[in-house]
C-alpha positions in Angstrom: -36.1 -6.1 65.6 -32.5 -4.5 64.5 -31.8 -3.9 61.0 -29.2 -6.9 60.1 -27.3 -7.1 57.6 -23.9 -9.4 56.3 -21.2 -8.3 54.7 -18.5 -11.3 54.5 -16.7 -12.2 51.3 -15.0 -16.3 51.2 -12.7 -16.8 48.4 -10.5 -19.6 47.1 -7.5 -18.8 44.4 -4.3 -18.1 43.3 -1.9 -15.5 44.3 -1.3 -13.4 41.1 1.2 -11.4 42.5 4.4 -11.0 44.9 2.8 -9.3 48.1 5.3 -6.1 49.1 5.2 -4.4 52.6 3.9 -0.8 52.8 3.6 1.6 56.2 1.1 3.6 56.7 1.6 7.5 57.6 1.1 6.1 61.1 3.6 2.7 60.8 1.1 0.6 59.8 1.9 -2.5 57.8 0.0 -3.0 54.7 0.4 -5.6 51.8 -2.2 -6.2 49.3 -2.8 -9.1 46.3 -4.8 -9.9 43.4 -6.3 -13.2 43.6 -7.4 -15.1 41.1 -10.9 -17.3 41.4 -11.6 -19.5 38.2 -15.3 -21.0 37.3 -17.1 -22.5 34.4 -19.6 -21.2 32.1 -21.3 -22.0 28.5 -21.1 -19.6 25.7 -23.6 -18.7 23.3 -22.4 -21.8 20.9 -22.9 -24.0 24.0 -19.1 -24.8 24.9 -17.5 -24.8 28.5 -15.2 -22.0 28.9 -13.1 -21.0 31.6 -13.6 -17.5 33.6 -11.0 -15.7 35.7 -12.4 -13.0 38.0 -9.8 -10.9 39.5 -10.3 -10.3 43.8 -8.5 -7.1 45.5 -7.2 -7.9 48.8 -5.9 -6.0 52.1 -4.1 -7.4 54.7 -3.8 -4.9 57.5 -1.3 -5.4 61.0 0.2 -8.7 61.9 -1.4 -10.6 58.8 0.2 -7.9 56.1 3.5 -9.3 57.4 2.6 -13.0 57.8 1.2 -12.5 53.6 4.3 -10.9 52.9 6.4 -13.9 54.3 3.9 -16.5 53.2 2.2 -16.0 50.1 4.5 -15.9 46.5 2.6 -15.7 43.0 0.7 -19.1 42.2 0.1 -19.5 45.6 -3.4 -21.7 46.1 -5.0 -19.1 49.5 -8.2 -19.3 50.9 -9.2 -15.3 52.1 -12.4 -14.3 54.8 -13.5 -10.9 55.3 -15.5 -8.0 54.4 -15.9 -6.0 51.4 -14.7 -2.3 51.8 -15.2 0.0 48.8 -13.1 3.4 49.1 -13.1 6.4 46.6 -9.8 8.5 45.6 -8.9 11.1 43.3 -6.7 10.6 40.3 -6.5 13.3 37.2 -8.9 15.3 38.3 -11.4 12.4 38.7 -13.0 10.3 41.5 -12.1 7.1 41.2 -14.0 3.9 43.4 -12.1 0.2 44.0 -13.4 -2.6 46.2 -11.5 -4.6 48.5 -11.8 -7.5 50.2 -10.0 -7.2 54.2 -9.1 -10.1 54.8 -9.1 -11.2 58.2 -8.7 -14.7 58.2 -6.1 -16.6 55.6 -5.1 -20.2 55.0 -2.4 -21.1 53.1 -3.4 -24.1 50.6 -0.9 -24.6 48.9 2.6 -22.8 48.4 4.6 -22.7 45.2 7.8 -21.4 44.8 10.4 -21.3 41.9 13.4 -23.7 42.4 17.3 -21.9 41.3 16.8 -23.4 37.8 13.3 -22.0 37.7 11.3 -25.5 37.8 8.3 -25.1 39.6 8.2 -26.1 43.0 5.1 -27.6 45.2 5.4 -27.3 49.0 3.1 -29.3 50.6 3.6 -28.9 54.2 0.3 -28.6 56.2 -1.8 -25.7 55.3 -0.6 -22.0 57.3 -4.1 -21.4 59.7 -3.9 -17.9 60.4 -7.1 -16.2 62.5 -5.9 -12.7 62.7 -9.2 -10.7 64.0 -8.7 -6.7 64.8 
């Protein structure tokens, strides 16, 4: 029997930051975000206290640009695809990061600031976008 293995990562959050368009050497679009998942957990005294882990995420191609023009800072996203972890140099030093490439993203929820700044919910039907390479 083949060796088999799974490497998928599914996430639900929030958008923490504005996603910005990057080429590649070779003209390929590139965006990336930090997304925000929140869960519960008891301290040591017993209380319920909220955790933030922070996700990196790729968008490569078509879906970089569809991100780009879809996703602003609060945004509730739901994100599919593998884990990737690359090294680079910086100072001297080898530095690792993993990322999460997402192939497949669905817009939840899309929040926007208004002129004056109020907070704005857009609840149009969810953004389905399959995007596989």
């Amino acid at each position: 029997m083949a060796n088999r293995s799974l490497n998928r990562a599914t996430l639900l959050g929030n958008v923490g930051n504005t996603p910005e368009l990057r080429h590649t050497p070779q003209g390929i679009p590139v965006t990336s975000i930090r997304l925000a998942t929140h869960s519960t957990s008891r301290d040591k005294s017993g209380e319920l206290t909220e955790v933030t882990e922070w996700h990196n995420i790729v968008f490569w191609r078509d879906l970089a640009q569809k991100a780009v023009n879809l996703l602003q800072p609060n945004s509730k996203v739901y994100i599919e695809g593998p884990l990737k972890t690359r090294k680079y140099e910086r100072e001297g030093s080898f530095r690792f990061i993993t990322e999460i490439v997402a192939e497949t993203m669905i817009v939840i929820e899309n929040r926007r600031k208004k002129e004056d700044d109020e907070e704005t919910n857009f609840e149009d039907e969810p953004h389905f976008d399959f995007d596989f390479e």
